[in-house]
Structures are given as C-alpha cells and as structure tokens.
N, C-alpha and C positions, 0 to 999 in steps of 0.2 A: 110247079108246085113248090112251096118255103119248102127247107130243110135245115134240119140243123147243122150247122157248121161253124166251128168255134174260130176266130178269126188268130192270123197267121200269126200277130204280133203276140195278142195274147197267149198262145200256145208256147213262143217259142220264150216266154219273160214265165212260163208257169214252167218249164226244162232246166231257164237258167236258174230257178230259187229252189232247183232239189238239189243234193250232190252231187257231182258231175258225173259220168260214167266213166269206168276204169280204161284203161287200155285195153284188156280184152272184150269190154261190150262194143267199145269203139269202134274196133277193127270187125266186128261181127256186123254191127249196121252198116258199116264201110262194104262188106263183101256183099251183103244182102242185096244195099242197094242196086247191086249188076242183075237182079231176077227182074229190074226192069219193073211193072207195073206190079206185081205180085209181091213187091215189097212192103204195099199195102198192109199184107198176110203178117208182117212182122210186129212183134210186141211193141208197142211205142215207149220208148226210153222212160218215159217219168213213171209209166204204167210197169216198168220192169223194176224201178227203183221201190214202187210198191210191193211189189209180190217178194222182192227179196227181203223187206222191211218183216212184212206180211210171215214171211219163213223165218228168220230172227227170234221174231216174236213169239213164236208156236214152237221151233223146235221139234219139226216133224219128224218121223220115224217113215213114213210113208207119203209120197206124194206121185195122184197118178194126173199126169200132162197130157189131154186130151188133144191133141193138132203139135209135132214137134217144129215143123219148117226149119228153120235153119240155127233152132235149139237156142231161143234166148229165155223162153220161160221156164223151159226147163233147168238152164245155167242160174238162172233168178232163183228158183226153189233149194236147187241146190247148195248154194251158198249158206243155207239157214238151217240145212237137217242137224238133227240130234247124232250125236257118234254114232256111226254104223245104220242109221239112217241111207230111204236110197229114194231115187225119182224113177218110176216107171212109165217113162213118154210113147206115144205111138205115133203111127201115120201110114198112112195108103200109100207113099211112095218115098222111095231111099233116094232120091232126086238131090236131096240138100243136106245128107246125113253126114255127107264126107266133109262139110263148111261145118257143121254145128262140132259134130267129133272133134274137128280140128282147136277149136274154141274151147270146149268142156277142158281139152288137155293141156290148154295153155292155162287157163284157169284153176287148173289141178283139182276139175270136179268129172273127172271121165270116169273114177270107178266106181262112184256114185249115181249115176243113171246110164238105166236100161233101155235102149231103144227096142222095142217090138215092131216090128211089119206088119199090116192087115186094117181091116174096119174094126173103126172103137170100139163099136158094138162087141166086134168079136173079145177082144181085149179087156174091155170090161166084164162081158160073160165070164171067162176065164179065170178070173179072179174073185167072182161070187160063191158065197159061202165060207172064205177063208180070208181077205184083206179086212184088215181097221184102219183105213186111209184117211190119215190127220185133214188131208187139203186134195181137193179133185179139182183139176183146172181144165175148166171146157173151152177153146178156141179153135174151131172145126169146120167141118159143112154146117150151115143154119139150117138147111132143111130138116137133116137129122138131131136136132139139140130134143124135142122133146123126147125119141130114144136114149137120147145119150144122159139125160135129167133123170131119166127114169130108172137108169142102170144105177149111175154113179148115188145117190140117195144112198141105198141099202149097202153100199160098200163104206159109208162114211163111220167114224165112230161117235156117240155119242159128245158133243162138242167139238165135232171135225168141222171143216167149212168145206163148203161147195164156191166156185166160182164161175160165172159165167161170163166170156168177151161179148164185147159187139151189139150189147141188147139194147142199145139206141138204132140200131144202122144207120145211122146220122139223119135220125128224125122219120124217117122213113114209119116207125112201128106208129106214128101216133095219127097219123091216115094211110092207108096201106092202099085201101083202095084209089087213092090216088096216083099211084104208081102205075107210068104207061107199060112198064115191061111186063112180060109174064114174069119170069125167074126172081126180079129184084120184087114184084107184088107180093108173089109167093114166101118168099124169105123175111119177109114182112109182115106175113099174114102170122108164119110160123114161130116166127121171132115176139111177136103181141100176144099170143096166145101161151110160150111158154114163162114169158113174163107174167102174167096173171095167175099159172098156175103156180109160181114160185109163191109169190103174195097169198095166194090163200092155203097153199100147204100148210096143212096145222103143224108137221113134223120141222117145218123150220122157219130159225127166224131170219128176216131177209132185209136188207137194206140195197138198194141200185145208188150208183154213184157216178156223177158227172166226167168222169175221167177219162181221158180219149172219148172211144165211139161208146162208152156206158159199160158199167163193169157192176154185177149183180154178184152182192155176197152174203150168202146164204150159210149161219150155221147150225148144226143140226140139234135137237133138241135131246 
C-alpha cells in the first residue's frame, strides 16, 4: 500500500530553517534516542519548537499533556505559561519519568508541571467540573483518542485549543482498510473517524496540519 512518508532530506532542511534546539531539548532527544524504537513516541523537534511558539503566544494558565513519555511536550508548554501558570501531564507508566524530570530541572521548568500516574481517561475525569484549560495536548494510545476528544472539549475554555498528534498515521487514515495488520487497521479506522468528528464539531473550529505525522488544531468556540 502508498503511504505517506515525507522524504528524509526534506524533513531534515524543514529542522534546519526553525531555531535550533537548546541544550536541554538536545540532550532529552539524545537520551530518548536509547528507548530504541519507541523513540518514535517522542515529540519531533520542529513539532516541539511549535507547541512552545504555540504557548508564547497564548500564555497559558493551564495546560493538560495527554501522553508525558520522556516530557518534551510537556517542557515545550512549559516554557510559555503565564506567571504561576502550570502543565498538568500524565501517563500509564513512570518508565521515563526519571529522564523527563531530569530535563524539566535543567530547564528550570520542574515546579511548573505536574506529572499524574494512571489512564487519561481517569485524569481527565478528575478535573471535570473545575479546570479552564487554555491548551489540552493529546499524544496517547489512538485507540482511545475519541475518549480522550470527548473528555478534553468540556475542560476547554472558551477560546482554549485542543491539539491532536499523529492524525495522519503516515497516510495510513486515508485507506484504512488497506492496512494488512489488525492493530495498525484498527488505529486507522479510529484515527479517520476521530478526524471527521473534529471537522464537523460545530463547538470547534479546526484546522489539521502537515507537520510531522499531522497535528489537528482545534479551538473551541
């Protein structure tokens, strides 16, 4: 089956034309790199040099990081809160907590995000009824995004942004059924179906963007 796949050169000539990464994202892709193929799972530098742009700009007060891994999106949001502003990130497992922490504190943004343990789901429950979350950043399991779509909305404040990773899965969502595997078919299926709901949500307005694997930004009305 075609897929999309954005070719090496131009990838690595669209990295060199942002601003380069600091020393500490440096050395965080540097450690990352040792999880071996699940390095995948990490923010991709041009895409991190967004979200911190992204937080700049907004000046957030609250910011909840859905998938923490080894805490570059979180470090990216961070950088951009409003005084006393905070980032509230999670994850299923403390696996890679001890590299991100390490990172957050060299970057002198450790007392500024919260890491929680547990399913988003649950995470996000816990914070309904009471958060006005400027920016919610989903990069997670795919299977679970349209739970996690559906949480993260209602925690938004009017003119908050929603953000979704990965919603190209490199081409994969625009035949799904093509896909020989179950799991990657599936994430595909799930993945094309929560894109369409983004798109006709009357509650937001949504743009998807070519950048890395596709990045869906959704702000609420």
């Amino acid at each position: 089956m075609s897929t999309f796949r954005r070719d090496a050169a131009l990838s690595d000539y669209i990295v060199r034309s942002c601003t380069p990464p600091d020393p500490v994202v440096a050395s965080l892709v540097e450690h990352t790199e040792k999880a071996g193929e699940l390095f995948e799972m990490m923010t991709p530098v041009e895409q991190a040099g967004f979200l911190t742009l992204l937080s700049h700009c907004m000046s957030p007060r609250l910011v909840i990081d859905v998938g923490t891994f080894t805490g570059l999106s979180a470090l990216s949001f961070a950088r951009g809160l409003a005084p006393g502003g905070r980032v509230i990130t999670c994850d299923v497992t403390q696996e890679w907590i001890g590299t991100a922490v390490e990172h957050w504190k060299q970057a002198g943004m450790d007392d500024r995000i919260e890491f929680r343990l547990g399913p988003a789901w649950k995470t996000l429950g816990s914070l309904a009824g009471g958060a006005q979350a400027d920016i919610i950043f989903i990069d997670a399991d795919k299977m679970s995004y349209p739970r996690y779509y559906q949480a993260a909305v209602p925690l938004l404040r009017s003119g908050g942004v929603l953000i979704l990773d990965n919603v190209l899965l490199k081409g994969t969502v625009l035949r799904p059924e093509d896909v020989e595997d179950e799991m990657p078919r599936m994430a595909a299926e799930t993945m094309r179906g929560v894109n369409a709901m983004l798109a006709a949500d009357h509650r937001l307005q949504t743009v998807m963007l070519p950048i890395a694997d596709g990045v869906t930004v959704a702000r609420k009305k």
